[in-house]
C-alpha positions as CSV (number, residue, x, y, z in Angstrom):
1,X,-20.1,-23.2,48.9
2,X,-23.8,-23.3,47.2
3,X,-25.4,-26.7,46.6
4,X,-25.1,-26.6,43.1
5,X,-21.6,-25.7,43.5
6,X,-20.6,-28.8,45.0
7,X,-19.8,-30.9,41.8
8,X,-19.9,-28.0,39.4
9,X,-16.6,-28.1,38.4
10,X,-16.8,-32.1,36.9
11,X,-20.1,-31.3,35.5
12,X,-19.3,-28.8,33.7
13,X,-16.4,-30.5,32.7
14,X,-17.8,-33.7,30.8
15,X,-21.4,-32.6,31.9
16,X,-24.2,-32.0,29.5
17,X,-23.1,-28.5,28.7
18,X,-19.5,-29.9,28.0
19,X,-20.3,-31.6,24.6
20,X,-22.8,-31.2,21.7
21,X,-23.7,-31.3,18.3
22,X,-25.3,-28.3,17.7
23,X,-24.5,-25.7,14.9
24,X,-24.0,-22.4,16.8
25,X,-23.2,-18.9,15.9
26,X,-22.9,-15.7,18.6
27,X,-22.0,-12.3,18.6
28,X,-20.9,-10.6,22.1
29,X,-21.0,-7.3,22.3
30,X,-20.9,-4.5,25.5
31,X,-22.1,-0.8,25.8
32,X,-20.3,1.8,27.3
33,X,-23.5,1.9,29.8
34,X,-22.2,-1.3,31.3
35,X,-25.0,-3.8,28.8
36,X,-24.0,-7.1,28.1
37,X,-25.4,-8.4,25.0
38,X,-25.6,-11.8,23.2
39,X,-26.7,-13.5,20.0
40,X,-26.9,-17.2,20.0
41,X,-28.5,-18.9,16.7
42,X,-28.5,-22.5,16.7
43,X,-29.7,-23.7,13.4
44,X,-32.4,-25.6,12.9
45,X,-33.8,-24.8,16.5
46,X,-33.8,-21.2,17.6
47,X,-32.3,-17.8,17.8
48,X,-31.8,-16.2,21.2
49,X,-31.3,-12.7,22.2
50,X,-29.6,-12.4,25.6
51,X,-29.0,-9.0,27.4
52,X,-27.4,-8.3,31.1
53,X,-27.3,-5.0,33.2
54,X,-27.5,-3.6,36.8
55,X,-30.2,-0.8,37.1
56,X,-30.9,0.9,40.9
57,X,-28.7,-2.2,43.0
58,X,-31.1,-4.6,40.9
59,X,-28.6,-7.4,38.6
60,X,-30.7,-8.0,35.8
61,X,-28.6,-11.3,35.6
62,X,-30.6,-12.8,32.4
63,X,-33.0,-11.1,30.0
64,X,-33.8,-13.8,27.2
65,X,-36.1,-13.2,24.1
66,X,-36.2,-16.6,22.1
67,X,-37.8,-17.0,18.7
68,X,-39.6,-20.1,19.8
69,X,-41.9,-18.1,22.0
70,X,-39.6,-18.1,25.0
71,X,-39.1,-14.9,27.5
72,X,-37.1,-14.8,30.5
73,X,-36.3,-12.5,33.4
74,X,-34.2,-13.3,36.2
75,X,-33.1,-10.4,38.6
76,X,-31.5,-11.0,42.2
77,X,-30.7,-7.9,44.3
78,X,-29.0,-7.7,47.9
79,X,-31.4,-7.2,51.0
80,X,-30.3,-4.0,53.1
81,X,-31.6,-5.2,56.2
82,X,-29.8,-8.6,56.9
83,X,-25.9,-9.3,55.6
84,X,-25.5,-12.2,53.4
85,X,-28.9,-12.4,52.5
86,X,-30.0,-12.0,48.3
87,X,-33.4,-11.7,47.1
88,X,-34.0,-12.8,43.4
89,X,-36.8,-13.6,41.1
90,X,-37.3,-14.7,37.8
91,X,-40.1,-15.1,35.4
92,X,-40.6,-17.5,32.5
93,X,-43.6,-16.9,29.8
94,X,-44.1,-18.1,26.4
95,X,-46.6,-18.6,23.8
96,X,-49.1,-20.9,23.1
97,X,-46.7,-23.2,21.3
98,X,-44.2,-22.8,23.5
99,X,-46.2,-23.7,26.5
100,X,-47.4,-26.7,24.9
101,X,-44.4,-28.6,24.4
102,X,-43.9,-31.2,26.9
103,X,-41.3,-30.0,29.4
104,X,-42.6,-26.1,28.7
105,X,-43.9,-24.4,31.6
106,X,-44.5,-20.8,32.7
107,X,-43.1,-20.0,35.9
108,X,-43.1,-17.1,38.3
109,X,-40.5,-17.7,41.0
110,X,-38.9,-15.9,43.8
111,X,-36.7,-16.7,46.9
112,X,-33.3,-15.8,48.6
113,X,-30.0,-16.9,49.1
114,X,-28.7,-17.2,52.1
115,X,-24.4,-17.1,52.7
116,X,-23.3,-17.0,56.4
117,X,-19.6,-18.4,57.2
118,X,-19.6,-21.8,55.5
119,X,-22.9,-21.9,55.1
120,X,-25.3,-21.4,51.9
121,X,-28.9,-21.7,52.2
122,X,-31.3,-21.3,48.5
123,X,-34.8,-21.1,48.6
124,X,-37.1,-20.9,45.6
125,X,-41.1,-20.5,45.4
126,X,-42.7,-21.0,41.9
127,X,-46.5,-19.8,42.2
128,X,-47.0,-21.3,38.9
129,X,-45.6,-24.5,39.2
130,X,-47.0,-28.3,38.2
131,X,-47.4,-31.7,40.2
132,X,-48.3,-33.3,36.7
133,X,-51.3,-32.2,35.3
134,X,-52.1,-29.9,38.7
135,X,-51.1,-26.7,39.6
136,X,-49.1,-26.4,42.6
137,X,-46.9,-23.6,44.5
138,X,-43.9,-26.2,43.6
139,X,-40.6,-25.3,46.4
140,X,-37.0,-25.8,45.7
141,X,-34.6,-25.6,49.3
142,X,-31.0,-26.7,49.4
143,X,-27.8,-26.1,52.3
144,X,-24.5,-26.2,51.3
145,X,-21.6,-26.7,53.7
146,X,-18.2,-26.5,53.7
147,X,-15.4,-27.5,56.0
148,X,-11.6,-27.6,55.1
149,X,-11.4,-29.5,52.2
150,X,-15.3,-31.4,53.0
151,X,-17.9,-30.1,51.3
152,X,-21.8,-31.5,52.2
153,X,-25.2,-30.6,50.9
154,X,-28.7,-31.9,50.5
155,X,-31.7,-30.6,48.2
156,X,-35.5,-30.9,48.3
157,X,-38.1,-30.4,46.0
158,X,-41.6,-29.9,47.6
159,X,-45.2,-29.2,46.6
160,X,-48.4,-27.8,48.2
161,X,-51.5,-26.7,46.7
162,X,-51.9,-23.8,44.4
163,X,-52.2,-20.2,46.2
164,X,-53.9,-19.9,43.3
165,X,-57.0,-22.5,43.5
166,X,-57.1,-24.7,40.5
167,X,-56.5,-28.6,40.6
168,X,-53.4,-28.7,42.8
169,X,-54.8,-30.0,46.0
170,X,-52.2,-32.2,47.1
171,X,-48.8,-31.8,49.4
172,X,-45.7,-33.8,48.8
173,X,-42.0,-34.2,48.6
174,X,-41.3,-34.9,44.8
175,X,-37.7,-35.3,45.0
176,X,-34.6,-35.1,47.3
177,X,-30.8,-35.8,47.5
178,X,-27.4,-35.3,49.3
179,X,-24.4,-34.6,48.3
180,X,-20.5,-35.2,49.7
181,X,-17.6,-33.9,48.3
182,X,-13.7,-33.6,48.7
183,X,-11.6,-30.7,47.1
184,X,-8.0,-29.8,47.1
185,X,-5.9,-27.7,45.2
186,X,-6.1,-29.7,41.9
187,X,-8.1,-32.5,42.7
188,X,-12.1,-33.1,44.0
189,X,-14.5,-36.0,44.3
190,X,-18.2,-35.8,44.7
191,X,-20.6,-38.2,45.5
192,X,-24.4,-38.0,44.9
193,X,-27.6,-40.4,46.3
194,X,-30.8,-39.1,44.8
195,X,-33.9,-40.2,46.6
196,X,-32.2,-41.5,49.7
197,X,-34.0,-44.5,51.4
198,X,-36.3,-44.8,47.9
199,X,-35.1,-45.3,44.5
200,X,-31.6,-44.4,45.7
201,X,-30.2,-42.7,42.6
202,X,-25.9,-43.1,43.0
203,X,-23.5,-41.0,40.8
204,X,-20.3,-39.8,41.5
205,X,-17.7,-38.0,40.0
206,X,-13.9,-36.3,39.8
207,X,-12.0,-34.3,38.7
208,X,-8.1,-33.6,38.4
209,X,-5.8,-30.6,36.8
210,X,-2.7,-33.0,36.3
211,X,-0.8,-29.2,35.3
212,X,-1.3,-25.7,33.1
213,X,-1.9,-27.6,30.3
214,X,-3.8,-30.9,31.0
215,X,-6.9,-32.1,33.1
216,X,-9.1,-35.4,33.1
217,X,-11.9,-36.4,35.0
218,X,-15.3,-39.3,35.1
219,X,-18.6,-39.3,35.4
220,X,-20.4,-42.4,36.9
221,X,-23.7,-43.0,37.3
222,X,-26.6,-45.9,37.9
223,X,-29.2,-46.3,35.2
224,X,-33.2,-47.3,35.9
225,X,-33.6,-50.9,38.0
226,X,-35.4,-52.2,40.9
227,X,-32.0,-52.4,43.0
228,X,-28.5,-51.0,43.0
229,X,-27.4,-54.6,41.9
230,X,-29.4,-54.9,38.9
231,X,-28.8,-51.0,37.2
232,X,-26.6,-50.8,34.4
233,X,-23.5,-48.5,34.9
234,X,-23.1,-45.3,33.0
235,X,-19.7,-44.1,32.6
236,X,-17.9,-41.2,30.9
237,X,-14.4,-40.5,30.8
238,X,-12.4,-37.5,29.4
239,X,-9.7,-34.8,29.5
240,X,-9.1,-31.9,27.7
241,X,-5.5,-30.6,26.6
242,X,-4.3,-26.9,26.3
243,X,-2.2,-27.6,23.2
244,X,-0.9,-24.0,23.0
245,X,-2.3,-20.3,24.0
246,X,-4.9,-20.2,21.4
247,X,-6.1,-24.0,20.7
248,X,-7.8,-26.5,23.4
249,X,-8.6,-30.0,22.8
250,X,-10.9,-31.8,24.5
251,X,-12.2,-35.5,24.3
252,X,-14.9,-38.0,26.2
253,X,-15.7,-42.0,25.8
254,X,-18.4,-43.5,27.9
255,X,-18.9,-47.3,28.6
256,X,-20.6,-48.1,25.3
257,X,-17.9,-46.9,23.1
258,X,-19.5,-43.5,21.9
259,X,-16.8,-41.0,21.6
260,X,-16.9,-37.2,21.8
261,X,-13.9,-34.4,20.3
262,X,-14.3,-30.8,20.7
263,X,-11.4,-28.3,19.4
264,X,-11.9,-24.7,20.1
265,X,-9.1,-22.4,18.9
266,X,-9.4,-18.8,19.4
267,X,-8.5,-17.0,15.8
268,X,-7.2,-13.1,15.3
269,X,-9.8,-10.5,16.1
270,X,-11.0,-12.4,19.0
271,X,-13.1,-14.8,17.5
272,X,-13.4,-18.5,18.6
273,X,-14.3,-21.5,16.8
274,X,-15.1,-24.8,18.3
275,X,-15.7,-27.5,16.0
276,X,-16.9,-31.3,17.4
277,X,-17.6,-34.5,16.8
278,X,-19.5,-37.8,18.4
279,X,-18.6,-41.0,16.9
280,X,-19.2,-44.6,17.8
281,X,-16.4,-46.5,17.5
282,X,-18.5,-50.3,17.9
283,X,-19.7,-49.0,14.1
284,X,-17.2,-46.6,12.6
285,X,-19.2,-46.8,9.1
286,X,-22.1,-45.2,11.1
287,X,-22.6,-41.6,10.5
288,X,-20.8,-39.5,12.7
289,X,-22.8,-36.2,14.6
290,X,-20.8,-32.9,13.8
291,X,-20.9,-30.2,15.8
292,X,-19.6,-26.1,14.9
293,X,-19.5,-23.1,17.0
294,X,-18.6,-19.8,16.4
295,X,-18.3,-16.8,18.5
296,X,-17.4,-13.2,18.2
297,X,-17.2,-10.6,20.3
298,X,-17.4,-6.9,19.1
């Protein structure tokens, strides 16, 4: 099992992908040549054009045209000389007023994965990366391991000085964490310590699949404090219901009171549409935040 796979089952659960507000509409659609393509608008923000295809043992796995300035390539592609072993890349580029937005950065990035037994071994190189205001080849490396029902991983993110020249003269470790996890058939815990030894960053979480039709799960995590002692506690707890074939229900309350509903239900013609809803009920005559999505395919 990957790194990232470790607790991806709870986080996409009640993670950050699991609720929103947003106003969404998408059209699916798929060639006879084997194309995937997407529409996503989400008004008020931006439109995206997503398209996916294998061409010459190359999976184009994400082609993404945005109308905020955003591009994005990502292709991986298995190496003939060594079993297990992927190369992938991926390059991000935008305009001007993209790339001035705070947390906007171009990025040309390549690496391998690395799947041997119950080992998984990532490692990414982005020649255009950032230490702050400094450019820097910036390097992501994580391990995955799994044994039985244990599965352990740790990630680092490093930083030397541009290939390229520039400002990014200085070497460094700008983040790192480890992970521990227990899975069974219906039920997993993961643990998380970011920064072990520093800051000491502690969130957990679990998941359960009580049966067909019903699952729960929490989120915990430690906020921003000088010790473990002093951090406030961030919690979110939810489940989602299967309430027949064609309607899921879905909720999630965290410590402060702030509730979140999503109901997707699938209508004739294969269209789905979620609708959703965050509501704080310390001050019900507050304005609630809506959410609606909608999603054909063709």
């Amino acid at each position: 099992m990957s790194y990232s796979d470790i607790d991806k089952k709870a986080d996409d659960f009640l993670g950050k992908k699991a609720f929103n507000q947003d106003k969404t509409f998408t059209m699916k659609a798929k060639t006879s040549s084997g194309v995937s393509l997407k529409s996503e608008t989400k008004l008020g923000k931006s439109t995206k054009l997503n398209a996916k295809f294998k061409q010459g043992g190359i999976n184009f796995s994400k082609i993404d045209i945005v109308s905020d300035g955003k591009f994005v390539v990502e292709a991986d592609t298995p190496a003939s000389f060594l079993d297990g072993l992927n190369l992938n890349a991926s390059y991000t580029m935008g305009t001007e007023k993209w790339c001035s937005g705070k947390k906007n950065n171009e990025a040309a990035k390549f690496g391998f994965e690395f799947s041997q037994d119950q080992f998984v071994v990532n490692h990414t190189m982005d020649f255009l990366g950032k230490n702050g205001d400094d450019d820097c080849l910036a390097m992501e490396s994580d391990v995955g391991f799994t044994m039985d029902n244990f599965s352990l991983g740790a990630s680092i993110s490093s930083f030397v000085p541009s290939v390229f020249g520039g400002d990014g003269g200085k070497s460094g470790m700008s983040d790192y964490e480890v992970k521990a996890a227990y899975k069974t058939g219906d039920f997993e815990f993961c643990t998380t310590i970011g920064n072990p030894g520093k800051s000491n960053d502690l969130s957990a979480s679990f998941f359960h699949k009580v049966n067909s039709t019903t699952s729960w799960g929490c989120m915990f995590s430690q906020g921003k404090g000088d010790s473990m002692k002093s951090r406030p506690v961030n919690l979110l707890v939810g489940a989602e219901f299967k309430n027949n074939s064609s309607m899921t229900t879905k909720f999630g309350v965290n410590q402060n009171g702030v509730g979140q509903f999503k109901v997707a239900q699938k209508l004739d013609g294969g269209a789905t549409l979620t609708l959703q809803t965050a509501l704080d009920f310390n001050n019900v005559e507050s304005d609630a935040k809506f959410g609606l999505g909608f999603e054909m395919g063709l």
